[in-house]
N, C-alpha and C positions, 0 to 999 in steps of 0.2 A: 760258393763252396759250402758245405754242408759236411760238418760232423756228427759220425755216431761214435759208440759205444755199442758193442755188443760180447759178452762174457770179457776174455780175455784180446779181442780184436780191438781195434781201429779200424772204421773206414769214414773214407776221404770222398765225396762225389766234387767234380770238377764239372763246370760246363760253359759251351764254348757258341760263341755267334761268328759264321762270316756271311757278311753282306758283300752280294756280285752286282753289280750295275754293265747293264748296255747300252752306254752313251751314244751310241751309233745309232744311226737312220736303218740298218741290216740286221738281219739275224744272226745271231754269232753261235758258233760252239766253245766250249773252255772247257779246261780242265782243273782243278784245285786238289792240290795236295796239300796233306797235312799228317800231322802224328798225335800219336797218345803216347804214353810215355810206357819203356818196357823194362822189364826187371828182371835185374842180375842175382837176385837174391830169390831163394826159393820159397821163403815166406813171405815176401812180398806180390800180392798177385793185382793185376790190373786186367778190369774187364771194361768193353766197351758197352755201356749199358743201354741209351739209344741214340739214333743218329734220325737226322729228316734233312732232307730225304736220304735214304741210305745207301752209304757209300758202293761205287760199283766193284770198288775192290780193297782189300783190307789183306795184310800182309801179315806171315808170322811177326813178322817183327814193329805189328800198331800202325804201320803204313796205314794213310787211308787216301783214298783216291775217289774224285765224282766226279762224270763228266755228263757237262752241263749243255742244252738250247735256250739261250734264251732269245726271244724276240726282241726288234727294234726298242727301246727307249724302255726298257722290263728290269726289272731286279729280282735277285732271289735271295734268301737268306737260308744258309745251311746252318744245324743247330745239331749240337754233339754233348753227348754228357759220359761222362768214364767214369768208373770207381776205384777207388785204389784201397786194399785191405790189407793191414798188417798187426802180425801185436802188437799190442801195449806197448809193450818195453821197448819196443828194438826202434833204432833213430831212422828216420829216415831222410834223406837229405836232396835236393833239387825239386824239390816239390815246393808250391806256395801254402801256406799257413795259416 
């Protein structure tokens, strides 16, 4: 995580690792779902800033979806980072710190 400052804002960068393994002798296809977190508040905004590989689909509502090949005995590691921007003053609450 990663805090700034900038004028009257706060932001928040968050970023995320999944590791997929194909323990199998075969090629597999998967799918991984995951979220970013979305805001009820209109001064709070969250953007996804970058994804690898980039997800094939992303939902109004921070859904993020990849679907994956991997080959026999392969891993891959998906890596996601988000921003979350808010003022100064105002709390923000279910986020890590």
């Amino acid at each position: 995580m990663d805090k700034r400052l900038l004028s009257d804002k706060r932001q928040l960068r968050y970023g995320y690792e999944i590791e997929i393994k194909n323990l199998l002798d075969r090629d597999i296809k998967c799918e991984v779902h995951d979220h970013i977190p979305a805001s009820r508040h209109e001064k709070i905004k969250i953007k996804l800033e970058q994804a690898q590989p980039a997800p094939n689909e992303q939902s109004d509502l921070h859904l993020l979806e990849w679907h994956l090949s991997l080959p026999a005995n392969s891993e891959q590691t998906i890596k996601y980072e988000y921003m979350v921007e808010h003022p100064r003053g105002l709390r923000v609450t279910g986020l890590m710190d």
